[in-house]
Each structure stands twice: as structure tokens, then as C-alpha cells.
N, C-alpha and C positions, 0 to 999 in steps of 0.2 A: 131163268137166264142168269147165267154167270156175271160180275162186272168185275174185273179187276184193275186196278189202281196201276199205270203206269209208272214206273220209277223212271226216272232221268237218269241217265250215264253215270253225271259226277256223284249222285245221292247214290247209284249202286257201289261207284266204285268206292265213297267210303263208307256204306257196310259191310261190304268187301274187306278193307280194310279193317276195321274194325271185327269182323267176325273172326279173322286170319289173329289178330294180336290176342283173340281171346281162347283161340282154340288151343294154348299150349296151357297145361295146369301147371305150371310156376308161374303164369301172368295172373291164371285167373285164384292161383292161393294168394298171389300181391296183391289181387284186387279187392280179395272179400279181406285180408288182411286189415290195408287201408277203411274199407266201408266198419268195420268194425271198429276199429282202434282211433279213425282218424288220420289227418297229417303224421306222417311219419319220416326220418331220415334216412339217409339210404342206409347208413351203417346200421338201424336199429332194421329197419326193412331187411338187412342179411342176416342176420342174426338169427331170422325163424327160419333158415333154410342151412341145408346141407352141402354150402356153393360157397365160392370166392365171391368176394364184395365185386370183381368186376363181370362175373357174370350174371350174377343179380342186377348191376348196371344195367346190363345189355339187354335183360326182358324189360328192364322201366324203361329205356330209350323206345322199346317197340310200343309199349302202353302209349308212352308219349308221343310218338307219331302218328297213334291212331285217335289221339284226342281223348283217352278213357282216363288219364292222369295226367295232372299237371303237374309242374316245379316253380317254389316259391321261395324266394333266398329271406330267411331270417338272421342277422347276422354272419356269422358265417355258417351257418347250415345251411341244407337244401331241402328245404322239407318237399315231399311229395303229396299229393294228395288226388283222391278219386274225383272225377267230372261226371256229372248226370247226363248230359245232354248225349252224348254217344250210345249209355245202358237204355235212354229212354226210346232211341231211334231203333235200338236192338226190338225191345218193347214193342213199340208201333209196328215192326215189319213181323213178327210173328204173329200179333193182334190181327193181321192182315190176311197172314196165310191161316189162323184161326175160325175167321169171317168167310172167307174163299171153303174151306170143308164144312164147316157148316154149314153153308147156303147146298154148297152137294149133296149133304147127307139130309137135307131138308127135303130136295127134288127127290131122292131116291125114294125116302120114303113117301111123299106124296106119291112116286108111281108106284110104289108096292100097294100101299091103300086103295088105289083105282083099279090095278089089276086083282086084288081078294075082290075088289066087291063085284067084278063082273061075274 
């Protein structure tokens, strides 16, 4: 028997979230950017790309909506930097859908097993 884990509205709607800010690969080359290098400023954050500083702006406001990067003012900079808590929820709900085919692929082959031996 299957069990699956009910999600609540708001916890879908920000993986939702969260999966949408990540699905574009300029979010997610700023995301492994940051995991790699650390805090970083916006202007140094344009700089590995091929864009205007303000539309680089405009994928880190979408990271930052979905909670995957924060902004932290040092002086006058804005440094940005990556949040675990959103990658880990990503983490959890695949672990999830992981546990859910595996327990399928567990029944199937128990019924393949019963059906050889008959």
C-alpha cells in the first residue's frame, strides 16, 4: 500500500514557487555561482554573464521572491547570498517522490515474484 504525504496549499504553493525561480538557467547559473563563490554583489554577479546589470537584477529579485537568495547591505554594497532552507524543501519533495516509486517498484516486483513462482 501506497502512503503519500499530503502537502498543504501554502507549502505547495511555495514549491511552486520556488521550482518556477529555478527553472530558468540564468537563476540557476546565479545560484550555483553564489554556492560556489559565496556572497557576492550584484555588479560582480553581472559580470559572469552576457546581460545588462539590470537584467541580472531582475533574475535575483525572482531568486529573492522565492526565498532561494537573500540581500544583505555591507556598506554600501548589496551583497547577495544563497538560503538553504528553500534547496532543502526542493530536497525533501523529491526524497518524497523517490520513497513513492520505490515503494512501487517494490510491489511490482513482489507481484512479479509470486506470479514466477506459481
Amino acid at each position: 500500500m501506497l502512503f503519500i504525504r499530503m502537502v498543504e496549499q501554502e507549502s505547495h504553493d511555495k514549491l511552486t514557487d520556488i521550482l518556477k525561480a529555478a527553472s530558468d538557467p540564468t537563476r540557476r547559473a546565479v545560484l550555483t555561482l553564489l554556492a560556489q563563490h559565496g556572497p557576492q554583489c550584484v555588479t560582480n554577479i553581472a559580470g559572469h554573464f552576457e546581460m545588462s546589470l539590470n537584467s541580472v537584477s531582475k533574475h535575483i529579485k525572482v531568486l529573492e521572491k522565492a526565498g532561494l537568495v537573500a540581500r544583505r547591505t555591507e556598506w554600501r554594497e548589496h551583497l547577495i547570498e544563497v538560503q538553504m532552507a528553500p534547496l532543502e524543501e526542493i530536497d525533501r519533495w523529491f526524497a518524497d517522490l523517490r520513497s513513492i516509486w520505490a515503494q512501487r517498484l517494490e510491489a511490482l516486483d513482489h507481484l512479479l515474484t509470486q506470479e514466477t513462482a506459481k
